[in-house]
Every structure is written in structure tokens, then in C-alpha cells.
ROPAZA-423608 format. One line per 2 residues: number of its first residue (from 1); for each residue x, y, z of C-alpha. Coordinates in nm, 4 decimals, padded with zeros to 6 digits. Layout:
# residues N
NUM = X Y Z  ... $
This chain:
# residues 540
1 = 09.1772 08.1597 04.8790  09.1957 08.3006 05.2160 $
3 = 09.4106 08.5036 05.4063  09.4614 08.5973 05.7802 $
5 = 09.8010 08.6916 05.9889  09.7766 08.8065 06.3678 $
7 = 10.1412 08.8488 06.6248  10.2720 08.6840 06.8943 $
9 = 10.6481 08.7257 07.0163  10.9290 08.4923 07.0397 $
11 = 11.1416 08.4997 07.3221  11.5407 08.4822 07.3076 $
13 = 11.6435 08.4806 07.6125  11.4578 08.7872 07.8078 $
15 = 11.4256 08.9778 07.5014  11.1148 08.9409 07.2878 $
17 = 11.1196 08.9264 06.8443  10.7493 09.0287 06.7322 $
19 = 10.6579 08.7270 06.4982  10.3603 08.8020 06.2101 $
21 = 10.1154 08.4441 06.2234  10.0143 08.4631 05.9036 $
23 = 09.7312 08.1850 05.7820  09.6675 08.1016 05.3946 $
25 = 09.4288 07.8676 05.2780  09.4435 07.7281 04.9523 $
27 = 09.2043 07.4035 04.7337  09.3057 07.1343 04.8267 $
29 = 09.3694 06.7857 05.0174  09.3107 06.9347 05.3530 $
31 = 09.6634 06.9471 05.5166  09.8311 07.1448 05.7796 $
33 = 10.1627 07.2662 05.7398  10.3611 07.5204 06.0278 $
35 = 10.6235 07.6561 05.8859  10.8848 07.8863 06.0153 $
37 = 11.1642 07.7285 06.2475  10.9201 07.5672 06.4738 $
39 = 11.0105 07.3578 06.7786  10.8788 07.0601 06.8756 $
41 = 10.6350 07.1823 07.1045  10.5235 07.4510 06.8634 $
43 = 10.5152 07.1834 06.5896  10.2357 06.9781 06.8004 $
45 = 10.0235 07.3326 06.8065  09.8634 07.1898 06.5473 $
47 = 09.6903 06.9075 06.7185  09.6349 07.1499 07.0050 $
49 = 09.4215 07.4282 06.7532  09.3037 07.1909 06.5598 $
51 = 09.0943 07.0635 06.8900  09.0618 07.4081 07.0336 $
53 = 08.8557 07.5542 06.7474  08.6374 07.2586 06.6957 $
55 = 08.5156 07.2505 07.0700  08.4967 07.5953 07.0791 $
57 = 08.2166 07.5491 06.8075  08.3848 07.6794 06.5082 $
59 = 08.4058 07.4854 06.1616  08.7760 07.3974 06.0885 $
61 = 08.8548 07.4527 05.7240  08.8902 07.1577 05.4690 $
63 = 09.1024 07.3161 05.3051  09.4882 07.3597 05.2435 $
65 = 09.6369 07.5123 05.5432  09.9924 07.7334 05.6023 $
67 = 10.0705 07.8940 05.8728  10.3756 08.0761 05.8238 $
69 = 10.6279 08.2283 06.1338  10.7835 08.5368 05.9783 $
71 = 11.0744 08.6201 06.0429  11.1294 08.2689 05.9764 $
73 = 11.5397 08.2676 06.0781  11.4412 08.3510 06.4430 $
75 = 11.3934 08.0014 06.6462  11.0453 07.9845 06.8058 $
77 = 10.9644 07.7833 07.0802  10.6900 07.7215 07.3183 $
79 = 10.3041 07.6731 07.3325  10.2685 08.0956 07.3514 $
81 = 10.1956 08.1167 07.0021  09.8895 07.8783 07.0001 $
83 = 09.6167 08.1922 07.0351  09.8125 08.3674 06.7321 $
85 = 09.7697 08.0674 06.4687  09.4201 08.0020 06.5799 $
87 = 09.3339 08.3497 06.5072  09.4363 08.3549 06.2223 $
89 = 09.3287 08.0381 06.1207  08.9945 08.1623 06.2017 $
91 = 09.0769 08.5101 06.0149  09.1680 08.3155 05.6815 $
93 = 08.8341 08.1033 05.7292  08.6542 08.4126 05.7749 $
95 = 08.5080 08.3293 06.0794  08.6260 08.6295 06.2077 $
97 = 08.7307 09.0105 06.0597  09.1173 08.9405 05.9485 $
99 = 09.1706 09.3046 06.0142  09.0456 09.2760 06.3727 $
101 = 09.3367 09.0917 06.4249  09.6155 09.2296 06.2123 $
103 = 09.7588 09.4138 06.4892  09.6832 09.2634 06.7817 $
105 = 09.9995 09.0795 06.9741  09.7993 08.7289 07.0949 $
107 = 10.0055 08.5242 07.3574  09.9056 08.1927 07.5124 $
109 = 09.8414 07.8095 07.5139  09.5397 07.6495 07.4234 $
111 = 09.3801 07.3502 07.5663  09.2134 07.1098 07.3888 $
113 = 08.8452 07.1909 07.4681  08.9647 07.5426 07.4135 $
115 = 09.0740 07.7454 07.6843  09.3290 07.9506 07.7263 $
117 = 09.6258 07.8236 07.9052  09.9102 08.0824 08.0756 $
119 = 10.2647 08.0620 07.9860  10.6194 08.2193 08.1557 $
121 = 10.7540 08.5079 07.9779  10.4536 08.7381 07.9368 $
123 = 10.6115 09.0524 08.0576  10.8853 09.0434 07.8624 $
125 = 10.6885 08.9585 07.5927  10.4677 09.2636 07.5917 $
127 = 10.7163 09.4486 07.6703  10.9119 09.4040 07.3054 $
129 = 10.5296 09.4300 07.1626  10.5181 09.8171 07.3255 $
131 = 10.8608 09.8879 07.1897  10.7612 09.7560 06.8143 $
133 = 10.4771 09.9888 06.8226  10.1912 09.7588 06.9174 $
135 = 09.9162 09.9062 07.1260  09.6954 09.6153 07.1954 $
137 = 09.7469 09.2443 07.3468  09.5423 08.9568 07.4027 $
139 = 09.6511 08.7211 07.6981  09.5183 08.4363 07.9263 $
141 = 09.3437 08.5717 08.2298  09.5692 08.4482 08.4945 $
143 = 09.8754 08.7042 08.3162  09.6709 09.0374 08.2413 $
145 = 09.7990 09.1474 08.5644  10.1617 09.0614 08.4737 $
147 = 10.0910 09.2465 08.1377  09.8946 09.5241 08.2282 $
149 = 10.2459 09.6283 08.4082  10.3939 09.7760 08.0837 $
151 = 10.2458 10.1324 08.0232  10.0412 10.2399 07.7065 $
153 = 09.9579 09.8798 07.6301  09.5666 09.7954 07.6494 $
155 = 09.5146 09.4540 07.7946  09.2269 09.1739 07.6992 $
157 = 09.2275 08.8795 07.9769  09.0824 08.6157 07.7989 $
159 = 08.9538 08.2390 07.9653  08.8699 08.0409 07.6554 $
161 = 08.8545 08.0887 07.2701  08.5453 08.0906 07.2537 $
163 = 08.5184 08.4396 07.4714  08.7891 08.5442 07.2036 $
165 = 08.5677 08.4697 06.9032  08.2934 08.6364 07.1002 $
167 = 08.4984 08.9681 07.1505  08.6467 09.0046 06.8151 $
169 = 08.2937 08.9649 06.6562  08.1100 09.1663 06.8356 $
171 = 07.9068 08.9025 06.9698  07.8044 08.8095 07.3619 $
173 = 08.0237 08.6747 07.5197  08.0035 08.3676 07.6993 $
175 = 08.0307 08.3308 08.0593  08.3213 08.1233 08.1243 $
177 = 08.2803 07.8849 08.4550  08.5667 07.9701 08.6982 $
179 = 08.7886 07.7583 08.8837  08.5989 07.5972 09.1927 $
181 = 08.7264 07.6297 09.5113  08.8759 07.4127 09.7111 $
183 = 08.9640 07.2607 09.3617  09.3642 07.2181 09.2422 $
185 = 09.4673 07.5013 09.0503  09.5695 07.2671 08.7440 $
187 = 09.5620 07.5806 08.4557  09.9242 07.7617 08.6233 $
189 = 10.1130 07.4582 08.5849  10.2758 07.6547 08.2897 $
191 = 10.3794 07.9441 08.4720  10.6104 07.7713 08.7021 $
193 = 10.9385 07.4941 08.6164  10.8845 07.2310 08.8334 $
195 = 11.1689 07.2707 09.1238  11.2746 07.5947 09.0192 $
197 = 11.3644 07.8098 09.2581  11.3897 07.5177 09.5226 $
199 = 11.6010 07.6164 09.8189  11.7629 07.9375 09.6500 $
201 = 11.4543 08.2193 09.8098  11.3188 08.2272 09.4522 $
203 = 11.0597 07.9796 09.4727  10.8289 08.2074 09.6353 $
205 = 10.9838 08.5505 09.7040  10.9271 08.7495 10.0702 $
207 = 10.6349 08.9610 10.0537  10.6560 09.2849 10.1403 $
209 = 10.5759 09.3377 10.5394  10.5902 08.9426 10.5937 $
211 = 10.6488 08.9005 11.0086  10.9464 08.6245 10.9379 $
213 = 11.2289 08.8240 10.7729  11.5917 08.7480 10.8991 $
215 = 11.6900 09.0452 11.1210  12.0364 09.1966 11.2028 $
217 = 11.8886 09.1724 11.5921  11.9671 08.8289 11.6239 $
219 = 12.2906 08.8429 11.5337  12.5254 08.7963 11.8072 $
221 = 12.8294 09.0263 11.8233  13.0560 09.0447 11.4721 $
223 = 13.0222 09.4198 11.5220  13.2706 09.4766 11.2252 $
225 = 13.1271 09.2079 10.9812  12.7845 09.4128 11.0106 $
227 = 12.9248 09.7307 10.9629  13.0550 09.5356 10.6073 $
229 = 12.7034 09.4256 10.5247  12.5834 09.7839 10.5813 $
231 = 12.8608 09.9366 10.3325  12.7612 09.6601 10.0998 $
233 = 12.4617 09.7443 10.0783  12.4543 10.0961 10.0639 $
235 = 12.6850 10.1410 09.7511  12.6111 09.7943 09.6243 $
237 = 12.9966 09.6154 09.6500  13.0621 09.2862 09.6801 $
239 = 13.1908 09.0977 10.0192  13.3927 08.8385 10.1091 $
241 = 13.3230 08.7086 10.4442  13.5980 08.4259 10.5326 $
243 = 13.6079 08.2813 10.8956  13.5959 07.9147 11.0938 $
245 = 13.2873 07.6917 11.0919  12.9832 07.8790 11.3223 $
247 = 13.1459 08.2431 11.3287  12.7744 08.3052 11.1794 $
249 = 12.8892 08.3980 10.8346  12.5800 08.2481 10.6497 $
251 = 12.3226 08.4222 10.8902  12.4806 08.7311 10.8158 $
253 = 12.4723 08.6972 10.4677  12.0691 08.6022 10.4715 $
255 = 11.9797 08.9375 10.6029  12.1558 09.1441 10.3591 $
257 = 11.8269 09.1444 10.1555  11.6598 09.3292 10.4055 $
259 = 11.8592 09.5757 10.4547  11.8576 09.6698 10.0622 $
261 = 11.6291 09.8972 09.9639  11.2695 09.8047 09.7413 $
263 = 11.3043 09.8251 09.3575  11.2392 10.0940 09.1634 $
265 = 10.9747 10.0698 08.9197  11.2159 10.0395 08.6423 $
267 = 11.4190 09.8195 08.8266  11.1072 09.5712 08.9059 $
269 = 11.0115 09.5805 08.5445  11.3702 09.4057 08.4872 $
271 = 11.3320 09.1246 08.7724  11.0141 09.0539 08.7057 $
273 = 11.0853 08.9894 08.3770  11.3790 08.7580 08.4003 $
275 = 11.1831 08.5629 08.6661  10.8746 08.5455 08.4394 $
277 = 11.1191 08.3868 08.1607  11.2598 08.1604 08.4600 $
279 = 10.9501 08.0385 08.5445  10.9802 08.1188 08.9002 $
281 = 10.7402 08.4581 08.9145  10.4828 08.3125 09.1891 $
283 = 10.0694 08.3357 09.0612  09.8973 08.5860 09.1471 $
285 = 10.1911 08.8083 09.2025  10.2431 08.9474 08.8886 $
287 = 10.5729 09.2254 09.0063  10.8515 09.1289 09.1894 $
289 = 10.9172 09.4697 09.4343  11.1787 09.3299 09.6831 $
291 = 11.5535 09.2548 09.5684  11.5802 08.8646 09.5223 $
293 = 11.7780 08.6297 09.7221  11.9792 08.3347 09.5316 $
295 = 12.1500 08.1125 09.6827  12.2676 07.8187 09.4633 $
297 = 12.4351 07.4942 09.6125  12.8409 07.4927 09.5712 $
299 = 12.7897 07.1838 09.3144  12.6134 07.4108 09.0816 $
301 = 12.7483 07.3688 08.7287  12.8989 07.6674 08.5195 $
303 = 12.6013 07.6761 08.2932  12.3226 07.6938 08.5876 $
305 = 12.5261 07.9958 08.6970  12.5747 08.1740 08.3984 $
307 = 12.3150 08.0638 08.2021  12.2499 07.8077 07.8987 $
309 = 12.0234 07.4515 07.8578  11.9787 07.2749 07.5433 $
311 = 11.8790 07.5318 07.2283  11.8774 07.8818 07.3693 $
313 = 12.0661 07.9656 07.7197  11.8048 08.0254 07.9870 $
315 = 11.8927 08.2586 08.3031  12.1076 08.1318 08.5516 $
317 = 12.1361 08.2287 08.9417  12.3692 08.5348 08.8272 $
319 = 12.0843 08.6914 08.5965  11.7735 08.5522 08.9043 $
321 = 11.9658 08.7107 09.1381  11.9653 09.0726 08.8904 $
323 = 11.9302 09.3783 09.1019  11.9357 09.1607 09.4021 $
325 = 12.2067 08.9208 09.6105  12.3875 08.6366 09.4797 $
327 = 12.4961 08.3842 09.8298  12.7670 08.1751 09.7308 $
329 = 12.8238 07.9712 10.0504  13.1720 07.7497 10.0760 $
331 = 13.2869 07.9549 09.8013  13.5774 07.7377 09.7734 $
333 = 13.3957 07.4159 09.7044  13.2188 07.5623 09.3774 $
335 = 13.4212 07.4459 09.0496  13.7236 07.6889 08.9497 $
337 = 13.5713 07.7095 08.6509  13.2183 07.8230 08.7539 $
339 = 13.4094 08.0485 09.0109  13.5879 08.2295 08.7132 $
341 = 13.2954 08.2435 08.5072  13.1636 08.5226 08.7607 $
343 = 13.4579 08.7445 08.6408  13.2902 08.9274 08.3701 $
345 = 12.8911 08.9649 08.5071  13.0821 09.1205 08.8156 $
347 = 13.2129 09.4384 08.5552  12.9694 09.4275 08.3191 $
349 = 12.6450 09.3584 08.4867  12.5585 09.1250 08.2260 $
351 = 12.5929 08.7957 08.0763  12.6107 08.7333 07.7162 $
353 = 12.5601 08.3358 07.6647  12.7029 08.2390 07.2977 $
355 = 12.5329 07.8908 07.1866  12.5082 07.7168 06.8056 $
357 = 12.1526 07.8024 06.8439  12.2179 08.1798 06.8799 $
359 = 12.3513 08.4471 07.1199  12.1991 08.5815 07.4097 $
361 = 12.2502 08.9110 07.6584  12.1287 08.8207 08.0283 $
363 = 12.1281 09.1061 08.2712  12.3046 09.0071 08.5757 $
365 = 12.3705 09.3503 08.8286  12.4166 09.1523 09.1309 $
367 = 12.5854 09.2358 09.4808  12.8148 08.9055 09.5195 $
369 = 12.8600 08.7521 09.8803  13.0944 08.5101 09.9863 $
371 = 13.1342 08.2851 10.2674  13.4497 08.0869 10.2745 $
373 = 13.6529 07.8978 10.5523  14.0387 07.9085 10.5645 $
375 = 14.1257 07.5864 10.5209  13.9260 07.2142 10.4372 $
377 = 13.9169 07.1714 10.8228  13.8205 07.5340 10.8752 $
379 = 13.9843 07.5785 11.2132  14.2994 07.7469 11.0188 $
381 = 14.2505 08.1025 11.1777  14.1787 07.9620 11.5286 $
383 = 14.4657 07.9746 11.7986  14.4808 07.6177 11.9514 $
385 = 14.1979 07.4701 11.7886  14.3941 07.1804 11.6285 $
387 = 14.4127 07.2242 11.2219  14.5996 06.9222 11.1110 $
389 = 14.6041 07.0624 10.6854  14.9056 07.1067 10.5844 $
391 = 15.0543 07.4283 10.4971  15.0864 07.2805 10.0630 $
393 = 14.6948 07.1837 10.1439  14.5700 07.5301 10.2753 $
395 = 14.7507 07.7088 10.0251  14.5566 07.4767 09.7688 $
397 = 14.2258 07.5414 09.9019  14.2634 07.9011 09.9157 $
399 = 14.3848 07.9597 09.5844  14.0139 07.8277 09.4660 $
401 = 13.9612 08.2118 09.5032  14.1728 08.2824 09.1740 $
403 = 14.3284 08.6911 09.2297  14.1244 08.8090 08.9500 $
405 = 13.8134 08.7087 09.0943  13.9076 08.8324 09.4631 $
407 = 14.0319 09.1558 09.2824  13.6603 09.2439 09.1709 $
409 = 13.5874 09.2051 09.5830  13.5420 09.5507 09.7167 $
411 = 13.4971 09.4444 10.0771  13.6701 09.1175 10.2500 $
413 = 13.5959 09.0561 10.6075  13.7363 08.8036 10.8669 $
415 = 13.4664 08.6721 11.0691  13.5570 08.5317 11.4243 $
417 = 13.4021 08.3220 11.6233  13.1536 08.4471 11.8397 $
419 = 13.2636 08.5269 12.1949  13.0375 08.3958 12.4875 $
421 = 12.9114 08.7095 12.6346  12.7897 08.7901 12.2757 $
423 = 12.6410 08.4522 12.2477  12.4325 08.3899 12.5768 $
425 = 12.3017 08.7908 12.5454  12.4863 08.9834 12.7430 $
427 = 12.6765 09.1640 12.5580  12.3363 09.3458 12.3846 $
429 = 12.1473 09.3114 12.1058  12.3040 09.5180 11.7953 $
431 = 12.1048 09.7435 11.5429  11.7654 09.5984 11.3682 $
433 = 11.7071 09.5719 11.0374  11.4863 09.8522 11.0297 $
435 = 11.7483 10.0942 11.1521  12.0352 09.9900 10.9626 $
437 = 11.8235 09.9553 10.6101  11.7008 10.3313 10.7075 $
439 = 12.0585 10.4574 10.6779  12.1305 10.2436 10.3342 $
441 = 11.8478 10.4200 10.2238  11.9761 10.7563 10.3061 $
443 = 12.3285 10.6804 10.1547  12.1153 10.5495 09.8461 $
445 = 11.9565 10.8681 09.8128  12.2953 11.0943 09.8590 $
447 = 12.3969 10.9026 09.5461  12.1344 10.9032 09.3375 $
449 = 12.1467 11.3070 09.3815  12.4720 11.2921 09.2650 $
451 = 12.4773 11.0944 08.9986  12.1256 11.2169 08.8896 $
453 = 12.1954 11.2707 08.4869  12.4061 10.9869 08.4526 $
455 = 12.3815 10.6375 08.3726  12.4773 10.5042 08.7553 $
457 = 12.2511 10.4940 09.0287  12.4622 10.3687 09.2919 $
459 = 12.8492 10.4042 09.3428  12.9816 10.0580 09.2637 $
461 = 12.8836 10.1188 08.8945  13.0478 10.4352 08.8582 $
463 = 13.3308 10.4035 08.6412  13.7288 10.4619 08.7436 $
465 = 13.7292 10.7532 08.5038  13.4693 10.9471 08.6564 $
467 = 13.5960 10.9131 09.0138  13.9494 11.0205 08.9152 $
469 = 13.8029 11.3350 08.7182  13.4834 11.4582 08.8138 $
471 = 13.4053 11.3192 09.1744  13.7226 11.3865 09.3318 $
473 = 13.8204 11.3458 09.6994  13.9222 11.5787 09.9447 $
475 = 14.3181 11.6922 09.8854  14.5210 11.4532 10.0072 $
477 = 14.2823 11.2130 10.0837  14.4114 10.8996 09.8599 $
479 = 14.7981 10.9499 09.9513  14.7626 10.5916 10.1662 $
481 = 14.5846 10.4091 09.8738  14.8833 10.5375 09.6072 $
483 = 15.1040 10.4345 09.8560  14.9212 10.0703 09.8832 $
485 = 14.9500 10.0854 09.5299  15.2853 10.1211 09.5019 $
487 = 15.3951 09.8598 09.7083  15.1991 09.6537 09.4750 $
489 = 14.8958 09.5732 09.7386  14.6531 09.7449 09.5385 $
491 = 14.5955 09.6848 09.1228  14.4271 09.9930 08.9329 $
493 = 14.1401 09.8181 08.9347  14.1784 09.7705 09.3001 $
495 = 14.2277 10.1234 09.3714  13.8812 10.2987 09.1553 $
497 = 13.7385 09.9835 09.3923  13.8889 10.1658 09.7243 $
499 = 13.7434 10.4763 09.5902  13.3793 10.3409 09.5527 $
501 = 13.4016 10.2283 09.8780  13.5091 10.5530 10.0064 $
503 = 13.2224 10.7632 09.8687  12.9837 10.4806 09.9652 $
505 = 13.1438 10.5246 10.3834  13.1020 10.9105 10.3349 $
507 = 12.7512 10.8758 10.2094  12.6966 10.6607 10.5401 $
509 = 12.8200 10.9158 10.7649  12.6164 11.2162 10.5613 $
511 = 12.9852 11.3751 10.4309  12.9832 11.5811 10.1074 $
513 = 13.2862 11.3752 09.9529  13.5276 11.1226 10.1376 $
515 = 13.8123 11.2234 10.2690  14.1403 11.0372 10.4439 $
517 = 13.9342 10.8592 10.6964  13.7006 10.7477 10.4418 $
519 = 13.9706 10.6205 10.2303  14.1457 10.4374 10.5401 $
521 = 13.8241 10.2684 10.6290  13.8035 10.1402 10.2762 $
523 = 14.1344 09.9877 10.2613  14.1115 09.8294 10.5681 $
525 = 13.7915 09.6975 10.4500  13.9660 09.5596 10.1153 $
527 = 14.2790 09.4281 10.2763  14.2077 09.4222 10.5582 $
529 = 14.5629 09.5652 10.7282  14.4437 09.7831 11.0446 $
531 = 14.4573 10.1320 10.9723  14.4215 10.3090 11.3369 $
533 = 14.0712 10.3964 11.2376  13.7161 10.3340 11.3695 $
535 = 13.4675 10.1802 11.0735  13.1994 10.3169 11.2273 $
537 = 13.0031 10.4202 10.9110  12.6900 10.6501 11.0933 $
539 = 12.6316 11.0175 11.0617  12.9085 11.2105 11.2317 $
């Protein structure tokens, strides 16, 4: 009898369960049985090693054969684990040293003439393996990179079985032929879903330093509107951008990537993790440094938002849009349902997906833009410009925006239409990219000072509590926002909102804590009643 268990890791949502392969052979009718809440395509890995270790040139056993997924209650899915039961296969046949694999996490797909095939989901894979304790992974060469991200974890980049047999006996190993050329890359099919990402700036992200970034420069006019997107930005609060047809509210929403600033390494660690699970982390760029951009058409369902699929929810364009922007363009035309669905990811930062199959916690810390028109004919807002709705028929399509989804708005702008000196360039080109993302930075970094110890790194996620306790105002600085609030135009909620926004506006303008101005230009922002003041948000 012979014995042999190595570990791969099975993936529930973007969290990772180590899973011990173990391999028993036993006299016998030779027989092959994979136990352990298999799915199908884990079911057919035994066709797949079967074929694999044979053309790699080792002897498969005529023997008796278990291979046993412990735990065995956790669903495992995927082609991942193929490396991990040939291993071990090979351990229990004593082909190679069971204890040179005991402890060794083994992730990837095997072909049939026995190499080694990537799959999505390798970060977050090894990055459960590091926090179970395990030291040492084996994964298809095309991933090592993505691996090799998670500190303290040493990394084997393997091409074929064979070179894996080779390694773990001590014996030379073979010189795999790599891919020619000119030749179709045919072995990352399995890192990316076909279509995903399509049309939503996930497919393949923005490098860093690419030449054809949206800029703020070729905006015309909407001086106000911009000055939103750069308070957005720099404290991370959502925006409402509402306006007629052309005012230029999509264009202005496309460059609020640029203007955020790069991930953090932690913060990258998290993206590119959710995108490797997605299946929308482009080859040969293993970490995802620049905030995403996702964009998901209004007839998106509820469940390609949030998250779910058949068996266990996958991501959905909140949790691919984490730590980045989520574009939800004629905000009114998504489903009410899909609309309300947002409420919770926008207070909690994540999404937990509940399914028969099993629960799942998606991170989804998002900044939330929308772009919606006033009315089905959009010409609402516009003096003379002929809206034939009726008054029962705009009130209809505006209420599409429920109040408790509108409430967890910080910022709501009216876009108008562009004037014509603005348009044809002669009313000057407005702030680029570079200069406006300069000063987000600097508000950034005012923040993260003062909220250095503490769970928060920017001011949207710091809770009502703190800002009515510790990070207080100036004296007398939120007697207009009470008063709001007792006419009923601001909720509680609405008001620790106000008061975000406030210490975001004095970060912009380099103060040491907001004060009445501050406040006014936040509730104007929110409800947008004039308040007598200028939102210019610079350094005074």
C-alpha cells in the first residue's frame, strides 16, 4: 500500500481554503476514484493526469487509486488542482519522495502530453497558502510572476511535469521547448474569460505612462462639474452628475481615473487579486498598479453587478471596480432593483453574496459616478428647448434614483450645456490632468497623516462617530448644516456625509480642519442650493 498527499487551494470567491491531495493506493482492479466534492471539471482531472504522467514518461500504477480532497465539505472547482493529484499520485507510486511534497502548495492545469497549463486565481491563491503557514509553491511558468508578488513565499515556475519530476528528484532537468514566435499564444487561454472585461476598461487596463489617457484639458468649460471630480477624488465620495444630452457628463466621468492616485502596494495586492479570480488580469502583467475603470452597460443584471453565476457568486463590476471607479451611465435606465442593490457595498465596502452553494464576502470600496438626464427626453432642465414629458412622466423617471440610494451621494452636480465660447476654444483650456491629480495627491497625503493609526485612509470611510468626536470643525462651523438638518434637507446620514466633504475641501485648499466655508461648499455640493460661496477648492 502506498501513500502520498501534496496541497493545492480552493477558491471561494477571492478567498483561498488550503486543500491536502492526498493519494492511496491499494490491490486491486485498477480504478480511479476522486473523492471530495469535486466538480465536473475537477472530476475529468482524471483523464487529464492519467495522460499527463504517461507522456511525461512515468509508469501509472495498476493499482487501486483514491485521491481524496480534504476538507471534503468545501466545494472545489477548477482544473488548478491537476499538479496536486499528480504529485501525489506519483508520491504514492513512489516515483517520487512523498515527503518532498508534503508541504508544498502545487497549483495548475495539466495538458495531456503533460505540460503545465495556467489558471485565474493564482494570487489569491498563494496568498491563503502564506497565511496557512506554507512557505513553498509550485506554479505554471506564465503565473510565477503573479505569485512571486506575495512576500516570504518561494516560487518554482514550472513548464511541464516532466521538469517537475526532474526537480523534486534531484534529477536534470529537461529543457522544455518554448513558445515560437510569431506562433498563437494558445497555453493563456485559461487566464482570461472570453469577453470579460469587454467595453468596461478592464479588458486590458491603462499602463502606467501610456500617451492616450483622457485628460481634463479637453474638456470644454463645466468649471464647477470639474471642481466636483477633483473633490471626488481627493476624499474618495461619490457623484452624481445629472444634466441634458451632450453637457459632456460621460467625458468627465472617463477622466476621473486619472486624476486618482496609483495603488498602494497593499491596495494592488487586493485588485489584482479580484481581477486574477475574474479572469480579466492581462498576461504578462502580473499587478494591477492603476485604479480600475468599470463601466457596465445600464441593462446589466443585479447579479453581474453584485456578484453571483451558477454554484459560487463570482465578482461583479462593484467588486472589479474595488479601489477604483464604478461609471454608471443613464443611471436611470439600470433596473430599480440592481440600482438598490448598490445600497449596502456603498457603506460597507463590501459585498457578501449568499447562494445554496455557500456564502461569499467580495470587497467592493468603490468611488460611484453617475450620469443621469432629467427626464426620458433629457431636455427637462433646458429653457426653450421643447420637452414634451409630462410632469407624472418626469417625476417617474426621476424617482429611478430611490432617496436611499441618492442619500449615500456625497456630491450631486448639474451639468449644463456647454456654452459656445467654451466649445470652439476661446474661452481657454482648463487645468490638465497632471495638475489637478497633483493636488488630489496632496489632499491624499493630508489625510493619510491624520488618520495614520487608524483603520481609514481616506475621509469618505471615516465613520460619523469619529468626525463628531475626535476630528471636530472649527466653532461654529456646522451651524448651516444643523440648520439644513432641521428643516429636514439633510438626514444624519446626510450630515457625517457634509462633513466628509468638508475635511476633504479643506485638505484641497491645505487648511488644518474645515471651517464655515468648507462646510458651505459641501452643502452646496450635496444639494446643491447656492450658498454665496466660491468652490474653488486650491490652496488659499
Amino acid at each position: 500500500m502506498g501513500f502520498a498527499r501534496a496541497c493545492s487551494v480552493a477558491l471561494v470567491g477571492v478567498e483561498g481554503v488550503v486543500v491536502e491531495v492526498q493519494a492511496d493506493l491499494e490491490p486491486g482492479v485498477a480504478a480511479f476514484a476522486l473523492v471530495g466534492l469535486p466538480d465536473k471539471s475537477l472530476i475529468e482531472s482524471r483523464d487529464r493526469v492519467r495522460a499527463a504522467v504517461v507522456n511525461s514518461g512515468a509508469d501509472w500504477p495498476q493499482k487501486k487509486l483514491t485521491v481524496g480532497l480534504s476538507p471534503a465539505s468545501v466545494p472545489k472547482s477548477g482544473s488548478g488542482f491537476d499538479l496536486a493529484v499528480a504529485s501525489a499520485v506519483l508520491g504514492a507510486a513512489e516515483r517520487i519522495d512523498p515527503a518532498a511534497i508534503a508541504d508544498v502548495v502545487m497549483i495548475g492545469e495539466l495538458g495531456l502530453d503533460g505540460r503545465v497549463r495556467p489558471v485565474r486565481g493564482v494570487l489569491p491563491a498563494v496568498l491563503a497558502a502564506a497565511e496557512a503557514g506554507y512557505r513553498q509553491v509550485v506554479v505554471p511558468e506564465q503565473t510565477a510572476g503573479e505569485a512571486a508578488l506575495v512576500p516570504g513565499i518561494s516560487v518554482l515556475g514550472v513548464r511541464s511535469l516532466r521538469q517537475l519530476i526532474a526537480v523534486l528528484c534531484d534529477e536534470p532537468v529537461p529543457d522544455e521547448p518554448a513558445l515560437d514566435e510569431g506562433r498563437p499564444d494558445t497555453m493563456s487561454a485559461g487566464l482570461l474569460v472570453p469577453g470579460a472585461g469587454i467595453g468596461t476598461g478592464l479588458a486590458r487596463g491603462t499602463a502606467p505612462g501610456e500617451e492616450h489617457r483622457p485628460d481634463l484639458a479637453d474638456v470644454a468649460g463645466q468649471e464647477r462639474p470639474r471642481k466636483a471630480l477633483e473633490v471626488a477624488a481627493a476624499g474618495g465620495h461619490h457623484l452624481l452628475l445629472s444634466g441634458p444630452p451632450g453637457a459632456g457628463k460621460t467625458i468627465l466621468a472617463e477622466r476621473v481615473p486619472a486624476i486618482l492616485p496609483p495603488l498602494t502596494g497593499p491596495e494592488s495586492l487586493e485588485v489584482t487579486a479580484v481581477h486574477s479570480v475574474a479572469g480579466i488580469l492581462p498576461p504578462g502583467e502580473p499587478l494591477v498598479s492603476r485604479p480600475p475603470y468599470c463601466a457596465p452597460h445600464h441593462s446589466a443584471t443585479m447579479q453581474s453587478l453584485i456578484g453571483g453565476g451558477n454554484g459560487l457568486p463570482r465578482p461583479g463590476a462593484v467588486s472589479l471596480a474595488h479601489r477604483g471607479v464604478l461609471f454608471l451611465d443613464e443611471a436611470q435606465e439600470f433596473s430599480v432593483r440592481a440600482l438598490d442593490a448598490l445600497r449596502q457595498p456603498l457603506e460597507s465596502g463590501h459585498v457578501v453574496v449568499a447562494r445554496a452553494a455557500g456564502v461569499v464576502r467580495l470587497p467592493a470600496r468603490f468611488l460611484m459616478v453617475l450620469a443621469a438626464n432629467p427626464c426620458p427626453c433629457g431636455r427637462h432642465s433646458l429653457t426653450g428647448a421643447g420637452c414634451e414629458c409630462p410632469p407624472s412622466s418626469v417625476r417617474r423617471y426621476q424617482a429611478r434614483l430611490s432617496g436611499p440610494l441618492l442619500d449615500r451621494v456625497d456630491l450631486r452636480v448639474t451639468v449644463d450645456p456647454v456654452r459656445r465660447e467654451d466649445l470652439m476654444g476661446r474661452g481657454g483650456r482648463g487645468e490638465s490632468t497632471a495638475v489637478v491629480a497633483a493636488r488630489v495627491r496632496e489632499a491624499r497625503a493630508r489625510a493619510a497623516a491624520r488618520l495614520a493609526g487608524t483603520p481609514w485612509t481616506t475621509n469618505s470611510e471615516v465613520p460619523g462617530h469619529e468626525l463628531r468626536t475626535r476630528l471636530l470643525a472649527a466653532p461654529g462651523a456646522l451651524l448651516a448644516a444643523e440648520r439644513d438638518m432641521e428643516r429636514g434637507m439633510l438626514t444624519a446620514r446626510g450630515l457625517d456625509r457634509v462633513l466628509r466633504v468638508a475635511w476633504t475641501v479643506a485638505d484641497l485648499r491645505g487648511a488644518e480642519r474645515p471651517d464655515a466655508r468648507d462646510v458651505a461648499v459641501a452643502l452646496e455640493l450635496r444639494t446643491g442650493v447656492q450658498r454665496g460661496v466660491p468652490t474653488e477648492t486650491g490652496a488659499s
